[in-house]
C-alpha positions as CSV (number, residue, x, y, z in Angstrom):
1,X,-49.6,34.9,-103.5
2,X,-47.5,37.6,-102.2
3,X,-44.4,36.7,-100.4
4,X,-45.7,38.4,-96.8
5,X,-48.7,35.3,-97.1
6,X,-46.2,32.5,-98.4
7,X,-44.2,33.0,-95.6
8,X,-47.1,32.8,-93.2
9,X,-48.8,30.1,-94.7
10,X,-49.6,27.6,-91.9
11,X,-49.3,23.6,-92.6
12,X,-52.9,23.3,-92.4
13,X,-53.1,24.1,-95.8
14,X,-51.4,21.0,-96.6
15,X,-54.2,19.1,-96.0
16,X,-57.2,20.7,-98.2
17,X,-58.5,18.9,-100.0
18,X,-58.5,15.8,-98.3
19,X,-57.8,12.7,-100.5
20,X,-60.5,11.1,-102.3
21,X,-59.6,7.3,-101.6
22,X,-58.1,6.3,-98.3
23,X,-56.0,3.0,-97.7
24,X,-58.1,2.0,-94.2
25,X,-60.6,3.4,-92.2
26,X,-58.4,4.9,-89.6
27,X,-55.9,6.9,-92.3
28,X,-58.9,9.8,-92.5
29,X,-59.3,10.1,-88.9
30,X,-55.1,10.2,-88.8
31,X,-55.4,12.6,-91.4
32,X,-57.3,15.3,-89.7
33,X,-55.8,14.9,-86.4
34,X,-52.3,16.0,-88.2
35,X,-54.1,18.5,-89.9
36,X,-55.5,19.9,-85.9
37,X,-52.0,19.1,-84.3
38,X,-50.0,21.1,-87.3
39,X,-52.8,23.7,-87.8
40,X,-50.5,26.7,-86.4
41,X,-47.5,25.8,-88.0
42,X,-45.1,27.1,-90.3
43,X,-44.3,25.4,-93.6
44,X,-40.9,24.7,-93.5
45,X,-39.0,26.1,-96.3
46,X,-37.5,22.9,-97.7
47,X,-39.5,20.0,-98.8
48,X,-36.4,17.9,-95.9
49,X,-38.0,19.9,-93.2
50,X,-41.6,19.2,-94.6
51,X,-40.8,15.8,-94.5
52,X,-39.1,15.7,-90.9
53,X,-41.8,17.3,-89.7
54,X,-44.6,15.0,-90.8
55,X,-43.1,12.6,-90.2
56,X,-42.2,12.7,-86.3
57,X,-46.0,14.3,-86.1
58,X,-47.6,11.0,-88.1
59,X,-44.9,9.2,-85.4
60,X,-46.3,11.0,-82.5
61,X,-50.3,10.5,-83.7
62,X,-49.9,6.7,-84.5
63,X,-47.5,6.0,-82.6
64,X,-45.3,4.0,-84.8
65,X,-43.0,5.5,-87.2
66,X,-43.1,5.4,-91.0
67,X,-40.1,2.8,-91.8
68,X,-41.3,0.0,-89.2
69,X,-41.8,-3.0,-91.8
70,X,-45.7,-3.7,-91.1
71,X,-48.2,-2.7,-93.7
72,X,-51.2,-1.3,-90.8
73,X,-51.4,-1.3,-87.5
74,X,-54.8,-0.7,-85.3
75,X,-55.5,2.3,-83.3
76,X,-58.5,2.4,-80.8
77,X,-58.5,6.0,-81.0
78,X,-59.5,6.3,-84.7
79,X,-61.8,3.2,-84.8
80,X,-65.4,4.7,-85.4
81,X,-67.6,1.7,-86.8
82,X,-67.1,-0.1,-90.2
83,X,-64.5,-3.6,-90.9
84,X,-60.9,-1.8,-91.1
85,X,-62.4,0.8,-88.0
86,X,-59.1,1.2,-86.4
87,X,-56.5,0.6,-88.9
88,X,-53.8,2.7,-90.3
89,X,-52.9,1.7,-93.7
90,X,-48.9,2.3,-93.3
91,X,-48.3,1.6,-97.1
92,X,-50.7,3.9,-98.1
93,X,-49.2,6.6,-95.8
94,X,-45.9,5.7,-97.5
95,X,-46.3,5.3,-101.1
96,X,-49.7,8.1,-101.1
97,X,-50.7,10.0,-98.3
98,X,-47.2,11.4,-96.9
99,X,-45.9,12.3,-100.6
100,X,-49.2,14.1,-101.3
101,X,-48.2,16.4,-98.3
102,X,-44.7,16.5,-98.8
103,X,-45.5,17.6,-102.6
104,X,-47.9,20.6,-101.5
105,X,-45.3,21.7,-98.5
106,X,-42.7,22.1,-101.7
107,X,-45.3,24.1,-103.6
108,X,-46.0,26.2,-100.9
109,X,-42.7,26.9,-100.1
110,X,-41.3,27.4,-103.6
111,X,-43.5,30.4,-103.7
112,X,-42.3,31.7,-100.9
């Protein structure tokens, strides 16, 4: 990757390939919406600014922010048939899902 196209890499590369194993049914649906409301994006330069950013964006699309203290909440929006329809799996967002992204932001930039 030349430096021109690591500079303009957009943070919907971040989230290809998608994860094999979700926590709850909602975390795919929450996946892909902050893959279509980052699409255009730059990736920040530092993995801080990765993290700031996904962060207020998972804030803005669940509507609850990362450090509240409950383990999932339930979103109408991303409930599309199944038992856990609905449901954001915070802890998997925490301890998985938002590291993953993190992880690949840092590659991305580092070979900028």
């Amino acid at each position: 990757m030349t430096r021109h196209d690591a500079a303009a890499a957009k943070m919907a590369a971040l989230f290809d390939p998608e994860p094999e194993v979700w926590g709850l049914r909602g975390d795919p649906y929450v996946w892909r919406t902050l893959r279509d409301r980052l699409a255009g994006t730059d990736v920040p330069p530092t993995t801080e600014a990765a993290t700031a950013l996904l962060r207020a964006a998972f804030a803005e699309v669940v509507g609850v922010d990362l450090d509240t203290p409950e383990s999932s909440v339930y979103r109408e929006q991303y409930a599309h048939g199944g038992m856990s329809s609905g449901v954001v799996h915070l802890d998997t967002w925490r301890e998985r899902l938002m590291p993953m992204l993190v992880e690949r932001a840092g590659l991305l930039a580092r070979a900028a």
